[in-house]
N, CA, C and O atoms as CSV, one atom per row, in Angstrom:
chain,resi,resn,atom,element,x,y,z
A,1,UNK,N,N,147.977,111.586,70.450
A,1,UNK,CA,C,147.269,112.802,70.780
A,1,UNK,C,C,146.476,112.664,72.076
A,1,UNK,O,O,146.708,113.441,73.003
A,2,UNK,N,N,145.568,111.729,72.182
A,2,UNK,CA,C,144.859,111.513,73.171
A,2,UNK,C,C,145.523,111.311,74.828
A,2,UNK,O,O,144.860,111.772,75.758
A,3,UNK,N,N,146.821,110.619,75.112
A,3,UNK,CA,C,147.678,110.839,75.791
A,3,UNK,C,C,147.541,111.810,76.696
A,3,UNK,O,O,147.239,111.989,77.876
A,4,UNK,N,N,148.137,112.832,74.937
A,4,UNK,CA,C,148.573,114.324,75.593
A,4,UNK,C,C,147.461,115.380,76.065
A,4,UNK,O,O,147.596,116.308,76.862
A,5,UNK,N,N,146.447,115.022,75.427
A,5,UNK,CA,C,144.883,115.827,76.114
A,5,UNK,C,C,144.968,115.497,77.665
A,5,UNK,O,O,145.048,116.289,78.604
A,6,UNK,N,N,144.926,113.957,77.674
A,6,UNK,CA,C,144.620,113.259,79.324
A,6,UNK,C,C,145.723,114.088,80.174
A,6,UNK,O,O,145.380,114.561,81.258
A,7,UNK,N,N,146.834,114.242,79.772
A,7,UNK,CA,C,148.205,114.893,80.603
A,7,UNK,C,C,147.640,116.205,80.948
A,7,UNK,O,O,147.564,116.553,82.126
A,8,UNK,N,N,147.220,116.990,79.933
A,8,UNK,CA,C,147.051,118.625,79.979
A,8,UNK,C,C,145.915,118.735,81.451
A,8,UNK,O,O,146.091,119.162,82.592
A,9,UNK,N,N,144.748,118.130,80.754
A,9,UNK,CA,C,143.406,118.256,81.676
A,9,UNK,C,C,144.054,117.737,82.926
A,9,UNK,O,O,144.146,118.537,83.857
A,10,UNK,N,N,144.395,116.841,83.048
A,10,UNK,CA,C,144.950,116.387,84.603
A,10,UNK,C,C,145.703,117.323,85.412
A,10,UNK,O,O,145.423,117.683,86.555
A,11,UNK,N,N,147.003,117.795,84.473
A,11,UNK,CA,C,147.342,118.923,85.267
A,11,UNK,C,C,146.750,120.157,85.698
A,11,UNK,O,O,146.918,120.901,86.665
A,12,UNK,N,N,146.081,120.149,84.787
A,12,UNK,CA,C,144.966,121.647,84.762
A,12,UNK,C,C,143.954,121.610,85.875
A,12,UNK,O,O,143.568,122.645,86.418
A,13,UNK,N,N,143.608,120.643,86.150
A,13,UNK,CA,C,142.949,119.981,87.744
A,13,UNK,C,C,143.469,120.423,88.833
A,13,UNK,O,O,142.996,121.105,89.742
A,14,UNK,N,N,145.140,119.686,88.551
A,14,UNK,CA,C,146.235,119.982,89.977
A,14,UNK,C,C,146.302,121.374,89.809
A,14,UNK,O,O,146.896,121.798,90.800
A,15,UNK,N,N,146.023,122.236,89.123
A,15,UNK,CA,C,146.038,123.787,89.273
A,15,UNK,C,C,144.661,124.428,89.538
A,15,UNK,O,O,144.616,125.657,89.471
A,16,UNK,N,N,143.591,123.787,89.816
A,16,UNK,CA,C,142.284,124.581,89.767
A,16,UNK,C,C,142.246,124.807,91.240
A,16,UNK,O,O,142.621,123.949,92.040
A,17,UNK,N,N,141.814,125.909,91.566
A,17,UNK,CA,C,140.675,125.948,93.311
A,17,UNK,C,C,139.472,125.172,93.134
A,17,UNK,O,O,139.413,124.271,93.970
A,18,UNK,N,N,138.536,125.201,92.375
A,18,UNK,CA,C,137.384,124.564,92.293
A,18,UNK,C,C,137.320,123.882,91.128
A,18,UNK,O,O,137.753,124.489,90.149
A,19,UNK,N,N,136.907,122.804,90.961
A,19,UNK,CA,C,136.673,121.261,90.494
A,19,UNK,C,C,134.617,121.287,90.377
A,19,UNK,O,O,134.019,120.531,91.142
A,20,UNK,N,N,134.082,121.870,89.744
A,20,UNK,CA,C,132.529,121.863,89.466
A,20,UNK,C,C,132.043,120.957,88.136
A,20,UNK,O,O,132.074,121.204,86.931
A,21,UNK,N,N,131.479,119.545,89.071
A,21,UNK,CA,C,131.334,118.710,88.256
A,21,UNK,C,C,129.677,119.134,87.925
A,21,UNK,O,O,128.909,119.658,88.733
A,22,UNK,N,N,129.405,118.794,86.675
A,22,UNK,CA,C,127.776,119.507,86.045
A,22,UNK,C,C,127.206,118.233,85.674
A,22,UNK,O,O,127.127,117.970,84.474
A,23,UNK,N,N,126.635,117.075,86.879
A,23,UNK,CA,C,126.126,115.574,86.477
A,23,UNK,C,C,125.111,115.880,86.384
A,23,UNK,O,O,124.427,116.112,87.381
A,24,UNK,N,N,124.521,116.020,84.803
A,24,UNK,CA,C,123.056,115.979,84.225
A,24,UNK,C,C,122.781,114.658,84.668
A,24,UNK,O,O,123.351,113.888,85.441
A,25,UNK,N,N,121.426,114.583,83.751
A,25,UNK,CA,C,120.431,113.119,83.529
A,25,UNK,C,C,121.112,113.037,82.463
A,25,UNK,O,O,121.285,113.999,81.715
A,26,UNK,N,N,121.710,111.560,82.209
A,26,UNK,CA,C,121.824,110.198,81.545
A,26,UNK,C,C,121.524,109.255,81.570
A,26,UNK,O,O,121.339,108.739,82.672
A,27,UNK,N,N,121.299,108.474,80.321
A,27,UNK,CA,C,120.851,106.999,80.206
A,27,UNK,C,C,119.671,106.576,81.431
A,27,UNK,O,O,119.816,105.549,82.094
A,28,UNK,N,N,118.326,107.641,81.657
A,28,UNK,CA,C,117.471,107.782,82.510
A,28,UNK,C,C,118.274,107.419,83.968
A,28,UNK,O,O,117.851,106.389,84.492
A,29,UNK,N,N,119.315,108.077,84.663
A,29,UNK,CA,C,120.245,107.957,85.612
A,29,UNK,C,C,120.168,109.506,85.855
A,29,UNK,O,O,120.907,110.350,85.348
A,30,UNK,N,N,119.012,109.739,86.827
A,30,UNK,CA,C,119.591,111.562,87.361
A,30,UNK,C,C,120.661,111.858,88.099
A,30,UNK,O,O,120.890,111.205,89.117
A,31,UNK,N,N,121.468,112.874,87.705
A,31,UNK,CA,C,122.815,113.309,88.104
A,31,UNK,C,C,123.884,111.871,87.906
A,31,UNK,O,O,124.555,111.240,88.723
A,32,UNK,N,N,123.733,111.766,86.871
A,32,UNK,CA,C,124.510,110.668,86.182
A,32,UNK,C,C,126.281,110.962,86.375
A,32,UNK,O,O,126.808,111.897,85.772
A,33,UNK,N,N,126.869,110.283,87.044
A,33,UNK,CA,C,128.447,110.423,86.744
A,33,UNK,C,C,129.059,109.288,86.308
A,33,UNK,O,O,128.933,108.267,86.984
A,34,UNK,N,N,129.773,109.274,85.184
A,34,UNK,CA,C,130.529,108.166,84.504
A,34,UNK,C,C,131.590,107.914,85.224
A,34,UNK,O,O,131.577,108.396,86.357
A,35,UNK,N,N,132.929,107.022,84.768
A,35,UNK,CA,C,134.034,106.619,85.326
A,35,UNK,C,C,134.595,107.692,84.932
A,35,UNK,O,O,135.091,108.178,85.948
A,36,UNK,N,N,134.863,108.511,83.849
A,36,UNK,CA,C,135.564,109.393,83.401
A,36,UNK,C,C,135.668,110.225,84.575
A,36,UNK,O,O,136.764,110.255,85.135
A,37,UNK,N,N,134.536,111.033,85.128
A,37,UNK,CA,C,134.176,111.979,85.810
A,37,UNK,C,C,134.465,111.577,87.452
A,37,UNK,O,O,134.952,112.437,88.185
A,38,UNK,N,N,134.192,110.448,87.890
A,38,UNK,CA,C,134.404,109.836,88.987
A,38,UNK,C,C,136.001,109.756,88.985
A,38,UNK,O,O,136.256,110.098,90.140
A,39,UNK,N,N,136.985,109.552,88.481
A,39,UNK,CA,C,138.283,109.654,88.181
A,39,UNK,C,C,138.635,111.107,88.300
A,39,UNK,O,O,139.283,111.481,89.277
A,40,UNK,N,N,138.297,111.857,87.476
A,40,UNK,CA,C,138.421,113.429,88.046
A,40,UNK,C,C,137.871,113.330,89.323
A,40,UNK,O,O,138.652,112.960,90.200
A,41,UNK,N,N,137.175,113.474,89.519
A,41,UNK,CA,C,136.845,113.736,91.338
A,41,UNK,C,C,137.883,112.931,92.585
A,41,UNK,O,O,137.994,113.230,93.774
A,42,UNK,N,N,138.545,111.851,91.826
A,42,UNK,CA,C,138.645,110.986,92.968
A,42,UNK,C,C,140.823,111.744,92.413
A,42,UNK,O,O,141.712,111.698,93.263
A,43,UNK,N,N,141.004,112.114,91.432
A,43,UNK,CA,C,141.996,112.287,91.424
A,43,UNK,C,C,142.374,114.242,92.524
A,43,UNK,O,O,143.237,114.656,93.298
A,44,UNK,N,N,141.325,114.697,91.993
A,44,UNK,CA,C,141.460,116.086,92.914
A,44,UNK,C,C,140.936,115.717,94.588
A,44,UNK,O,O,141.265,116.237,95.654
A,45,UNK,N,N,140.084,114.707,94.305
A,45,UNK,CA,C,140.363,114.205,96.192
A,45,UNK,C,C,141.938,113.949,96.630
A,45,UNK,O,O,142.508,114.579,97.520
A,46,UNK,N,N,142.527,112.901,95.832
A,46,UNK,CA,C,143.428,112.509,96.253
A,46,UNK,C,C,144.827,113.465,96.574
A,46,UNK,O,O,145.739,113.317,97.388
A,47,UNK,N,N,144.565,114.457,95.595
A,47,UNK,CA,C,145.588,116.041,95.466
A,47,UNK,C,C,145.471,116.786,96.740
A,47,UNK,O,O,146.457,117.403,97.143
A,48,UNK,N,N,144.139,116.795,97.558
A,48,UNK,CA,C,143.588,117.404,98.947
A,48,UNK,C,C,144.676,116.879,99.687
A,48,UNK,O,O,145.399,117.619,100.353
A,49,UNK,N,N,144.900,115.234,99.594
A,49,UNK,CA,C,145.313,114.828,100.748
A,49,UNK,C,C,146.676,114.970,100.578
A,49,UNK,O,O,147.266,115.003,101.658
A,50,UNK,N,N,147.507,115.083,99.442
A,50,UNK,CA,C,149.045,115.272,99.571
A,50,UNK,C,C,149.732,116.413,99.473
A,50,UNK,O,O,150.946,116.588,99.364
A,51,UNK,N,N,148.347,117.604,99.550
A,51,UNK,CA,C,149.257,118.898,99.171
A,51,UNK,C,C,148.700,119.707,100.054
A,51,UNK,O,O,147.662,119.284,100.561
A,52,UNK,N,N,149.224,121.143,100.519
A,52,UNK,CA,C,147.848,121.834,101.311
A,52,UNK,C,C,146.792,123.248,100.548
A,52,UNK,O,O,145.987,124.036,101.047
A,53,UNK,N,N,147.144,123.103,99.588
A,53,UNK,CA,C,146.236,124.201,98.417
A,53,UNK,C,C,144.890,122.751,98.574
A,53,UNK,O,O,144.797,121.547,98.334
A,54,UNK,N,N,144.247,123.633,99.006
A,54,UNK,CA,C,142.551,122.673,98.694
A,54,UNK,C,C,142.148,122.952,97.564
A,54,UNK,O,O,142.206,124.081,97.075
A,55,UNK,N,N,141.461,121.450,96.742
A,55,UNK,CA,C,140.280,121.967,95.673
A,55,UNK,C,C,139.116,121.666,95.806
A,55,UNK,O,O,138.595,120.602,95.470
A,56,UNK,N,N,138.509,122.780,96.418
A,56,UNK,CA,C,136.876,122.601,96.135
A,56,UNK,C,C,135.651,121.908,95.214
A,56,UNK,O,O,135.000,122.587,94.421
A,57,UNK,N,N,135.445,120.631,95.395
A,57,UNK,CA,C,134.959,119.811,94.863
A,57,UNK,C,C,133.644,119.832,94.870
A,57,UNK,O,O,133.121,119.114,95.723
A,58,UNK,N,N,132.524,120.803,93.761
A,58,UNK,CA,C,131.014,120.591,93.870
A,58,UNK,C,C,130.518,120.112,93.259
A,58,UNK,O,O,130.825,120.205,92.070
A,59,UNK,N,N,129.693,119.487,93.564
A,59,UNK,CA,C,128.505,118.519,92.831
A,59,UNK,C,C,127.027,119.348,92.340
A,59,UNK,O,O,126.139,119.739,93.098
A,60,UNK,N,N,127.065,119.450,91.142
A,60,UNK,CA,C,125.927,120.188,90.956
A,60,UNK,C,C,124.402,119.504,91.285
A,60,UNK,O,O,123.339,120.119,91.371
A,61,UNK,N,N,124.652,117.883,91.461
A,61,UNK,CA,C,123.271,117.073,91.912
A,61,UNK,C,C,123.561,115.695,92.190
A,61,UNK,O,O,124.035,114.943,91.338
A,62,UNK,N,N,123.287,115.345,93.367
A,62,UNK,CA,C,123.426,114.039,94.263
A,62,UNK,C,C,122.950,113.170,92.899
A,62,UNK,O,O,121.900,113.486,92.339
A,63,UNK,N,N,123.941,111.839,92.291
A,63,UNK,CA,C,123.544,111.152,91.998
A,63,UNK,C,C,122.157,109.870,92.392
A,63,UNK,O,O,121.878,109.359,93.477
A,64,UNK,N,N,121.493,109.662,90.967
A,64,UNK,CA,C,120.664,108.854,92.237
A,64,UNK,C,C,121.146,107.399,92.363
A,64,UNK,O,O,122.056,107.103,91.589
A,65,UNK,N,N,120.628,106.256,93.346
A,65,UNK,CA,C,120.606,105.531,93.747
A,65,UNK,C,C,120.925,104.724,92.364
A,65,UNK,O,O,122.024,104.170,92.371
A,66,UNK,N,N,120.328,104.604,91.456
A,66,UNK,CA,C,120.422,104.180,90.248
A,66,UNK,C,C,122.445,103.907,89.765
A,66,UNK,O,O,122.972,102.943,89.210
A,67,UNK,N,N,122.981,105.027,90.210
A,67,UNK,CA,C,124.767,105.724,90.008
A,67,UNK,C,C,125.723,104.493,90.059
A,67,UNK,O,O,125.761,104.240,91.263
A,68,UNK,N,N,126.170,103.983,89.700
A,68,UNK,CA,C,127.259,103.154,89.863
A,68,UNK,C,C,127.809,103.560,91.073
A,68,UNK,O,O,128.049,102.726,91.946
A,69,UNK,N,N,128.102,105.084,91.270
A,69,UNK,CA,C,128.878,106.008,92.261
A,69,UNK,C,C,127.873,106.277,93.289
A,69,UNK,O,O,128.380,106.964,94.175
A,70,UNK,N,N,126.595,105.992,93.525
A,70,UNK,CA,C,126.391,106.823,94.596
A,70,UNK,C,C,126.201,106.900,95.658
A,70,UNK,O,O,125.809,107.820,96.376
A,71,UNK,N,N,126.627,105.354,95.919
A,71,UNK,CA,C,127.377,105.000,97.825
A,71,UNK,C,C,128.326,105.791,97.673
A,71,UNK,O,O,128.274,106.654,98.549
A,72,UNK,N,N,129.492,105.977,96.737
A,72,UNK,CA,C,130.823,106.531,96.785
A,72,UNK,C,C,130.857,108.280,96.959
A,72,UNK,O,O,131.773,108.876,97.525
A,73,UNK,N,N,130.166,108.656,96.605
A,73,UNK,CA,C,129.592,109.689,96.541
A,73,UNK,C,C,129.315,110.431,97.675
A,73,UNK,O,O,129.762,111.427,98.244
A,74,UNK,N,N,128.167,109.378,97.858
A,74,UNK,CA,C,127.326,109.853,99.395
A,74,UNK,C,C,128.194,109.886,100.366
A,74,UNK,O,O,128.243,110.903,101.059
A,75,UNK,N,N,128.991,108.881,100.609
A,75,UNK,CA,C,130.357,108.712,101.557
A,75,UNK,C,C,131.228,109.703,101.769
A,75,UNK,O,O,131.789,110.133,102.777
A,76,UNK,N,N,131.241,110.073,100.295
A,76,UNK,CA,C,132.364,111.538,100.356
A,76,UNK,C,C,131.676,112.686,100.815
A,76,UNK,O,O,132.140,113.586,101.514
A,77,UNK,N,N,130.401,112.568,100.313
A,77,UNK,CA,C,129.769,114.034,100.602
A,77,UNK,C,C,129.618,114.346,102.534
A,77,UNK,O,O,129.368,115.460,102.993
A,78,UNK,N,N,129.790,113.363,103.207
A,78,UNK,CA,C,129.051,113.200,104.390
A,78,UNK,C,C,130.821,113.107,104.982
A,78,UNK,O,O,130.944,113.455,106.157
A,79,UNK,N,N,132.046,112.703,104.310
A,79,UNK,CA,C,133.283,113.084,104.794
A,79,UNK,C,C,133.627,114.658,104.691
A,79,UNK,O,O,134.298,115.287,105.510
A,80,UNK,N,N,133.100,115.105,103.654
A,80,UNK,CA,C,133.322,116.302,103.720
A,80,UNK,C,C,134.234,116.819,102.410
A,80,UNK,O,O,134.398,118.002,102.111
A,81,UNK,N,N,134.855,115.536,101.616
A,81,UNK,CA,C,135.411,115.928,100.977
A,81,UNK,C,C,134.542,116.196,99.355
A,81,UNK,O,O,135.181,116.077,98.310
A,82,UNK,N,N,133.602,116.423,99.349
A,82,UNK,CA,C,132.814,116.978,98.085
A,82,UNK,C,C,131.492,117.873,98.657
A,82,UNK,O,O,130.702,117.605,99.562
A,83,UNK,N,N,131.571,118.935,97.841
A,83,UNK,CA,C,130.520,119.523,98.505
A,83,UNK,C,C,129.263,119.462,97.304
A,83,UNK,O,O,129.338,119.195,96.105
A,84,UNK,N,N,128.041,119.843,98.199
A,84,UNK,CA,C,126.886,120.130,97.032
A,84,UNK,C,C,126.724,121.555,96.680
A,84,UNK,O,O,126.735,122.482,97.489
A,85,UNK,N,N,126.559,121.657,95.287
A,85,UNK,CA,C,126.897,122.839,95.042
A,85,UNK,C,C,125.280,123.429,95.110
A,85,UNK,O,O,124.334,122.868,94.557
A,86,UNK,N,N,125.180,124.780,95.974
A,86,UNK,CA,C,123.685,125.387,96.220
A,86,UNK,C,C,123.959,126.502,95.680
A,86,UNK,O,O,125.015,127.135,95.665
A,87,UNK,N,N,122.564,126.802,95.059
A,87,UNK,CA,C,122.487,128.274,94.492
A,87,UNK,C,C,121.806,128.934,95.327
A,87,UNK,O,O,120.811,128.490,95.901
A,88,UNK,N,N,122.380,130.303,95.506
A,88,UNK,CA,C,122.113,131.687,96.604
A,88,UNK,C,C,120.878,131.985,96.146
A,88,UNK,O,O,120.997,132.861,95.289
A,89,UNK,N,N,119.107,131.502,96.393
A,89,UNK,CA,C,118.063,132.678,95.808
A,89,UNK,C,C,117.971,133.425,96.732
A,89,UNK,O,O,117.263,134.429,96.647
């Protein structure tokens, strides 16, 4: 079963325009992103570069320093390929 979940969601990725990752606070880690989630991001990065349909990749909050990810992160955000996601007040 589990397999076939991982297959569905993956493809369902390669079909989205926007990719809006929602990294709460975890394990006292603000804007916490796991491997799970870092794998989604890094798999719809990698879809940017072999296809020409873009997916808009937002980050609802800069991991902190604390992140396993958040050299990796920061790197991307400053390539351009993840954006921060801002709300219009």
């Amino acid at each position: 079963m589990w397999p076939d979940v991982h297959k569905y969601f993956y493809r369902t990725i390669s079909k989205t325009d926007i990719l809006f990752i929602a990294n709460a606070d975890k394990n006292n880690i603000p804007g916490y992103i796991g491997v799970g989630v870092f794998a989604e991001i890094s798999f719809a990065a990698g879809l940017n570069f072999i296809r020409k349909k873009k997916i808009q990749i937002l980050l609802s909050k800069m991991p902190s320093s604390k992140s396993v990810f958040h050299e990796d992160v920061k790197r991307w955000l400053g390539l351009g390929w993840l954006e921060k996601f801002e709300t219009k007040e």
